[in-house]
C-alpha positions in Angstrom: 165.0 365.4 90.2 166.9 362.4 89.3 163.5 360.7 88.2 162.5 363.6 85.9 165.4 362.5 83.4 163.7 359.8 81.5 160.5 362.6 80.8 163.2 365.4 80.1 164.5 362.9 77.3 161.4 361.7 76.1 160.5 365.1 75.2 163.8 366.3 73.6 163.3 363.3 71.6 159.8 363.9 70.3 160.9 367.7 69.8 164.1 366.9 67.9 161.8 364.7 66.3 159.1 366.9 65.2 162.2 369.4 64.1 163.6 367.1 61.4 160.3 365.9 60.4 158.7 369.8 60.2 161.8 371.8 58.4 164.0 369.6 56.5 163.5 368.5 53.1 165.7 365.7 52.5 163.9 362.7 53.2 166.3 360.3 54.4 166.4 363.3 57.3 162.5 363.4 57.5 162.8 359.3 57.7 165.4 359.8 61.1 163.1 362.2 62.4 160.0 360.2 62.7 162.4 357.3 64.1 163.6 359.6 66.6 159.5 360.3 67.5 158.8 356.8 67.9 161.9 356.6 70.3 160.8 359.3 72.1 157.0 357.5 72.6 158.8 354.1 73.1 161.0 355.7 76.0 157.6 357.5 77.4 155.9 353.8 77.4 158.7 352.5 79.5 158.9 355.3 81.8 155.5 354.8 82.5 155.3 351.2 83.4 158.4 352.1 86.1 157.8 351.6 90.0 160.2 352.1 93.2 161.3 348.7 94.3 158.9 346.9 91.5 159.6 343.3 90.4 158.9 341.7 87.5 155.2 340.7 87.0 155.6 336.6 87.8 153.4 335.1 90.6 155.4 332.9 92.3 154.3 330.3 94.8 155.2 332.4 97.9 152.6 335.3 96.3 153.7 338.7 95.6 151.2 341.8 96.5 150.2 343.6 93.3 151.6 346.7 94.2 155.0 345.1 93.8 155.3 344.5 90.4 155.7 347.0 87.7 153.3 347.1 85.1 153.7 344.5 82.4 151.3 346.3 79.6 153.1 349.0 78.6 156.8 346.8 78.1 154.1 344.5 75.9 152.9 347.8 74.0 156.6 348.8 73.6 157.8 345.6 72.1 155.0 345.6 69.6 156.0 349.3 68.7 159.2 348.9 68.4 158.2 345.6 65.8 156.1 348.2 63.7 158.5 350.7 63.8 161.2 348.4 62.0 158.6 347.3 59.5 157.1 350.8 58.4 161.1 352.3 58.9 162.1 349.3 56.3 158.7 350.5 54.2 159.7 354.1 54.3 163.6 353.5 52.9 162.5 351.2 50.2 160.0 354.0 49.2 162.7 356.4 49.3 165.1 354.2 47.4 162.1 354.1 44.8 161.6 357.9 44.8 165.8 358.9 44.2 165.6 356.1 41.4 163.0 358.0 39.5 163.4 361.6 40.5 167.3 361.5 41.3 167.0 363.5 43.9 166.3 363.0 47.9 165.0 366.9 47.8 160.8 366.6 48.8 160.4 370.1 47.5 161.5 368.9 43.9 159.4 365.4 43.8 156.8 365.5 41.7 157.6 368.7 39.6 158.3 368.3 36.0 162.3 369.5 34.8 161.8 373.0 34.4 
């Protein structure tokens, strides 16, 4: 059971998540709530590449037997997500800092309407 944790919070991450992204309006919120999905994914990647008694992926002289490394392609994979996600998360604020200069407001139902 104690090995079904890292899945139990990868989806309460995505689902959180998908939560802030789906109902709220401000955007800063819709901003955390994609950050929180890519978490989620970024946690799934790593749980993934986990094995029982697996050592890091280095061939030493000695040899080691395949099956006793962990898997080194989804720690690469997460490590060049996590690099995108601070560049488009660094995209998506200055966008946002962009949209509250010109609309005054964080609110994405009342972007783009004219001031009635």
């Amino acid at each position: 059971m104690i090995y079904n944790i890292p899945y139990i919070a990868v989806v309460a991450l995505i689902l959180i998540g998908l939560y802030a992204v789906i109902f709220k309006k401000n955007l800063i919120k819709i901003v955390i709530g994609i950050t929180l999905i890519e978490c989620g994914v970024n946690l799934f990647l790593i749980t993934l590449a986990f094995r029982e008694g697996g050592l890091a992926p280095i061939y030493r002289a000695g040899g080691n037997k395949p099956l006793d490394m962990s898997l080194p392609v989804p720690h690469a994979l997460t490590l060049t997500s996590i690099v995108i996600g601070v560049a488009v998360l660094a995209l998506m604020l200055s966008l946002i800092i962009h949209i509250y200069k010109h609309y005054n407001t964080l609110d994405a139902s009342k972007i783009g309407r004219e001031k009635e």
